[in-house]
C-alpha positions in Angstrom: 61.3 48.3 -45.1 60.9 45.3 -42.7 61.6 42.2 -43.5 58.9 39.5 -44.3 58.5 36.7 -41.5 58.1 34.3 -44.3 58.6 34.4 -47.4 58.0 31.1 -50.1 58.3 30.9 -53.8 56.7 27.5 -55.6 57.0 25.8 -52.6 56.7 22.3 -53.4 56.4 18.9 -51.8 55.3 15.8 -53.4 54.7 12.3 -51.5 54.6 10.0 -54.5 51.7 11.2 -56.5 50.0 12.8 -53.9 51.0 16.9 -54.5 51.2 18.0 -50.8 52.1 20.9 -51.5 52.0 22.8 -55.1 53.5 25.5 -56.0 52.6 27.9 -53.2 53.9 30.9 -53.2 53.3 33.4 -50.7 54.6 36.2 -47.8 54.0 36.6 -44.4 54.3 40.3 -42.8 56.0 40.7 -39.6 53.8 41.2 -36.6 50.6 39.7 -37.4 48.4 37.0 -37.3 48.5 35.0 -40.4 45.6 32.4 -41.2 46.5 29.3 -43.0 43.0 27.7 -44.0 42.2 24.6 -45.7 40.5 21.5 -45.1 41.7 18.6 -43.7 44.2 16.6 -45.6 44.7 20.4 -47.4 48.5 20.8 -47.1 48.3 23.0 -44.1 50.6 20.6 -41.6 53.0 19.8 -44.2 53.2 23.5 -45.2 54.2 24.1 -41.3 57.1 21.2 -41.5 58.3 23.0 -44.5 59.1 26.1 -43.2 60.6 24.8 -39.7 63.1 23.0 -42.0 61.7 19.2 -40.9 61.1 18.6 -44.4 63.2 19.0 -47.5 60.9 20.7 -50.5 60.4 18.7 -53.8 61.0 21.8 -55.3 61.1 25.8 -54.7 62.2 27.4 -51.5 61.4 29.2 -49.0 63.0 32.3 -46.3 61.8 32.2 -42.8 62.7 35.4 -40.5 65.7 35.7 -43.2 66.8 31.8 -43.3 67.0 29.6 -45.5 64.4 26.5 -44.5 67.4 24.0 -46.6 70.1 25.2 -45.2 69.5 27.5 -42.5 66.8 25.1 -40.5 68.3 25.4 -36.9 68.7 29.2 -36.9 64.5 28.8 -37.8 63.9 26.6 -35.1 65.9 28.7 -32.5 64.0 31.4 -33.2 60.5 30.1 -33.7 58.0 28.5 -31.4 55.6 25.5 -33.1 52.7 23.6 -31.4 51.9 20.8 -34.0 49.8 17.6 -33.1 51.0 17.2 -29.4 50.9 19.8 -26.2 54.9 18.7 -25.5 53.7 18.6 -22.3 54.5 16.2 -18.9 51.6 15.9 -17.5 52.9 14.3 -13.6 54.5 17.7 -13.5 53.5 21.2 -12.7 52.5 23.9 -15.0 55.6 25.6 -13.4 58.1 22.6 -13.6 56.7 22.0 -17.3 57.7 25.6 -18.3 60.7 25.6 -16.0 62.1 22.6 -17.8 61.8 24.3 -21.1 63.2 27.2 -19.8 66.6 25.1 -19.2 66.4 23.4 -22.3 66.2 27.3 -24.1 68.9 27.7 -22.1 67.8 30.7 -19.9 69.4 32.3 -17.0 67.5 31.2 -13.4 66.0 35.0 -13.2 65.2 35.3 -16.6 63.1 31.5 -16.6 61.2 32.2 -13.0 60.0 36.3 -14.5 58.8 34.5 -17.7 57.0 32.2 -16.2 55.1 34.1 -14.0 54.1 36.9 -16.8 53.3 33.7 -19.4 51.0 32.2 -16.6 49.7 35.3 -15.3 49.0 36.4 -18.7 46.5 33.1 -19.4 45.2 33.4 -16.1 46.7 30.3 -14.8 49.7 31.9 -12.2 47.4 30.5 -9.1 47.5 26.9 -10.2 51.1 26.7 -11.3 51.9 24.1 -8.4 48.9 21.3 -9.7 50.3 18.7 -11.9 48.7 19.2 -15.1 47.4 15.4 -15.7 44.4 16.9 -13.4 43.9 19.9 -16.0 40.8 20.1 -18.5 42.0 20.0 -22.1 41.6 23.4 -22.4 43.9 24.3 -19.9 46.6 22.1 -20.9 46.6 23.8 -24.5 46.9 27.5 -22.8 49.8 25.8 -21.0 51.2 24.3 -24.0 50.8 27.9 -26.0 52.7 29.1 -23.3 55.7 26.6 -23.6 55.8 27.9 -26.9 56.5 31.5 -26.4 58.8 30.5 -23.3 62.2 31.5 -24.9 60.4 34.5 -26.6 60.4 33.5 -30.2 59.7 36.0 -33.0 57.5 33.7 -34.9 55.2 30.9 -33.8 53.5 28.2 -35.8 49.9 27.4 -34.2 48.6 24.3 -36.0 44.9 24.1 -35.3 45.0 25.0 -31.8 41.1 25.1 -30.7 40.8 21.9 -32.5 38.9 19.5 -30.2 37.9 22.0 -27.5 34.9 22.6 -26.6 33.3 25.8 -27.6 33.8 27.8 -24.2 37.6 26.2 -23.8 38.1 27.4 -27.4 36.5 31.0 -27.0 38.9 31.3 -24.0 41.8 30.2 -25.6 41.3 32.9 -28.8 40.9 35.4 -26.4 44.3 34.6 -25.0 46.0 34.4 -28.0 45.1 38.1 -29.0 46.0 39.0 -25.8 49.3 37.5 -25.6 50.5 38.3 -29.4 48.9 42.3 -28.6 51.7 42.0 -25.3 54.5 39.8 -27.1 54.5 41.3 -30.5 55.2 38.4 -32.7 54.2 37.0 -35.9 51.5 33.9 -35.8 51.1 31.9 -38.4 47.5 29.6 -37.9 46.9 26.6 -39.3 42.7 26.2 -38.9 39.6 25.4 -40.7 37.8 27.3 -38.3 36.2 30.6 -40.7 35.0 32.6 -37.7 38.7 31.8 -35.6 40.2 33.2 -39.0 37.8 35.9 -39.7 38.6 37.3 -35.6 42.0 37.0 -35.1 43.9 37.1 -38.7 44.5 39.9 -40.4 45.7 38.1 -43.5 44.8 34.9 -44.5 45.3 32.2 -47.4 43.4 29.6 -48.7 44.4 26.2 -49.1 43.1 23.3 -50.9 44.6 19.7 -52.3 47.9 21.6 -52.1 47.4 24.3 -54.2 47.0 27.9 -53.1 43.6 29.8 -54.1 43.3 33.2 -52.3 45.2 35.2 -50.2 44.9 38.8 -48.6 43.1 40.2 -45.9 39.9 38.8 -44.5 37.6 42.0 -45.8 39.7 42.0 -49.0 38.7 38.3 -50.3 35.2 39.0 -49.1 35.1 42.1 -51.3 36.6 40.1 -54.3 34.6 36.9 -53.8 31.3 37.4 -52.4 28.8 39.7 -54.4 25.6 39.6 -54.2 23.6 36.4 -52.9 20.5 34.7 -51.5 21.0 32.5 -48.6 17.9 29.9 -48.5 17.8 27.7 -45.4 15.1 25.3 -45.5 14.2 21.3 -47.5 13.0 20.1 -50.8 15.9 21.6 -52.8 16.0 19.0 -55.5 17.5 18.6 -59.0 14.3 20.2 -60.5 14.1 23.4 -58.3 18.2 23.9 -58.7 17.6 23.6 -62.2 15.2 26.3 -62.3 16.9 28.8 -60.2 20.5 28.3 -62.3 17.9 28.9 -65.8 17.1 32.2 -64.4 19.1 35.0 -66.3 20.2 36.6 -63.0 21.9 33.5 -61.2 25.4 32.9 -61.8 25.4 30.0 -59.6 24.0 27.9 -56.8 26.2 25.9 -54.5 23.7 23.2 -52.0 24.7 22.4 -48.6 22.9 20.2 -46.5 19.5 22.7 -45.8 21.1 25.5 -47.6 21.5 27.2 -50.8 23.7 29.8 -51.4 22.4 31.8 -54.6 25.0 33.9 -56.3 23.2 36.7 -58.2 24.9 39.4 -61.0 23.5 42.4 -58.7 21.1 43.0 -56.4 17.6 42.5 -57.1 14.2 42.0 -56.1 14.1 38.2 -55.1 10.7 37.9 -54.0 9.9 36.2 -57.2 12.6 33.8 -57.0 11.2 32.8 -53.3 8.4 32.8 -54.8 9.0 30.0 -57.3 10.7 27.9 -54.7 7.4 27.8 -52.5 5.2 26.4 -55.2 7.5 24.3 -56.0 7.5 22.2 -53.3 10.3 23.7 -51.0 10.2 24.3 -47.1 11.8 27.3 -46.7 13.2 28.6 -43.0 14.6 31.6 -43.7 15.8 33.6 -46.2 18.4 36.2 -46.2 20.2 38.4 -48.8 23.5 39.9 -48.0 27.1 39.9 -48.7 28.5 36.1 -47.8 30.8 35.4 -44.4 34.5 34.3 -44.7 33.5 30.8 -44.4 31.0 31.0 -47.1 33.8 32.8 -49.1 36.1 29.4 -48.0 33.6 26.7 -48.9 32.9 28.4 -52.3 36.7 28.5 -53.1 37.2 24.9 -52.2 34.1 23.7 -53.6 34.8 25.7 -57.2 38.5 23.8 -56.7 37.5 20.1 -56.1 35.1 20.7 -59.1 37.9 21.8 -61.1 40.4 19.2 -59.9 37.7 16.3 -61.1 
């Protein structure tokens, strides 16, 4: 049986009151990509410094590639890759020099460093500019480069922590695209940090949800879709007000209605004729766009989880 990259049991970290982390417990399969998801302020980062051994738990533990994240911390590091807030990056050097420098500091042979650096450039199609300094690089570049520092020394796991975040949309498109590439070529375990849905729903196949700290769904994308979603109405459009949400949550076939911004997300107890329901909406005073009946996205899945949670937590 192969061993679990990760493996936690109530792992817990407190920061005074606040519960940073609560109890999660959780495992990590070798050889994928695992989504972390949360909103900001959700536990993700802290979950990350955790399991690199930066920070001693409040309570539980936790087993990354076999160590012990108390007591077994550099043998993690050693063997792990992690891009947190900052690119690690010196930007009045080279792409080359940058990764050659890391290269030293992993401790690689002079053969080993210069064929790794030209597959890890070549691979994120930046081998022809590996003389330009990187200061002159957009910011979409520089975090392809600074994925790439992190799989220099060929580590088995890597921690992403929101890597797109603050890229444009085509520098962040690009960047996914590399990242499948490069763990289909490297064959290593990710574990991604994001509160991007459609980043999780594309490259994770396993994900867990994170809110306030506490754990509320893990499994495979498709898997908390078929045990969350149902049966809905998706209403894009204005005028949704206290009246009209009252009136569709009377109606014996609505579980619930969640509002956000123009949108209602309708859950229903099976799938019926809604015409009626539309109906009712229109004379009562409501602009509606569009509608559309289906089974809900990951990210609808997501913002029903967290929403149900801070209701609960209040």
């Amino acid at each position: 049986m192969m061993e679990s990259a990760i493996r936690t049991d109530k792992l817990t970290r407190y920061f005074g009151k606040v519960h940073a982390v609560n109890e999660v417990t959780f495992e990590v399969p070798s050889g994928i990509v695992f989504g972390y998801l949360g909103p900001n302020g959700s536990g993700k980062t802290t979950t990350i410094r955790l399991l690199l051994g930066l920070l001693e738990p409040t309570g539980g533990q936790a087993h990354v590639l076999g160590y012990d994240t108390e007591s077994q911390a550099d043998q993690i590091r050693n063997h792990s890759g992690a891009l947190l807030e900052n690119t690690g990056l010196y930007e009045r050097m080279s792409a080359e020099d940058n990764l050659e420098f890391y290269g030293r500091v992993w401790k690689m042979n002079t053969g080993d460093r210069k064929a790794r650096i030209q597959e890890l450039l070549s691979s994120i199609g930046l081998w022809d500019r590996r003389k330009e300094p990187v200061v002159e690089w957009s910011r979409g570049m520089k975090q392809k480069l600074a994925v790439a520092r992190v799989l220099m020394h060929r580590p088995r796991l890597v921690f992403l922590d929101e890597p797109t975040a603050g890229l444009d949309p085509i520098a962040a498109s690009a960047l996914r695209e590399d990242l499948e590439n490069l763990v289909q070529q490297q064959g290593l375990t990710v574990f991604l940090t994001t509160h991007n849905l459609s980043e999780a729903e594309r490259l994770c196949q396993q994900v867990a949800v994170i809110s306030h700290g506490k754990l509320l769904a893990i499994g495979a994308p498709e898997e908390l879709g078929e045990r969350e979603r149902g049966f809905h109405l998706i209403i894009s459009g204005d005028g949704f007000t206290p009246e009209v949400i009252a009136k569709l949550k009377s109606n014996v076939q609505v579980l619930n209605v969640h509002q956000r911004d123009h949108q209602l997300l309708i859950d229903l107890k099976e799938d019926i004729n809604t015409a009626p329901m539309v109906q009712m909406l229109v004379s009562s005073g409501v602009a509606v766009d569009e509608v559309r009946k289906d089974r809900a996205s990951l990210e609808e899945v997501f913002l029903k989880m967290v929403e149900e949670e801070e209701k609960n937590g209040q």
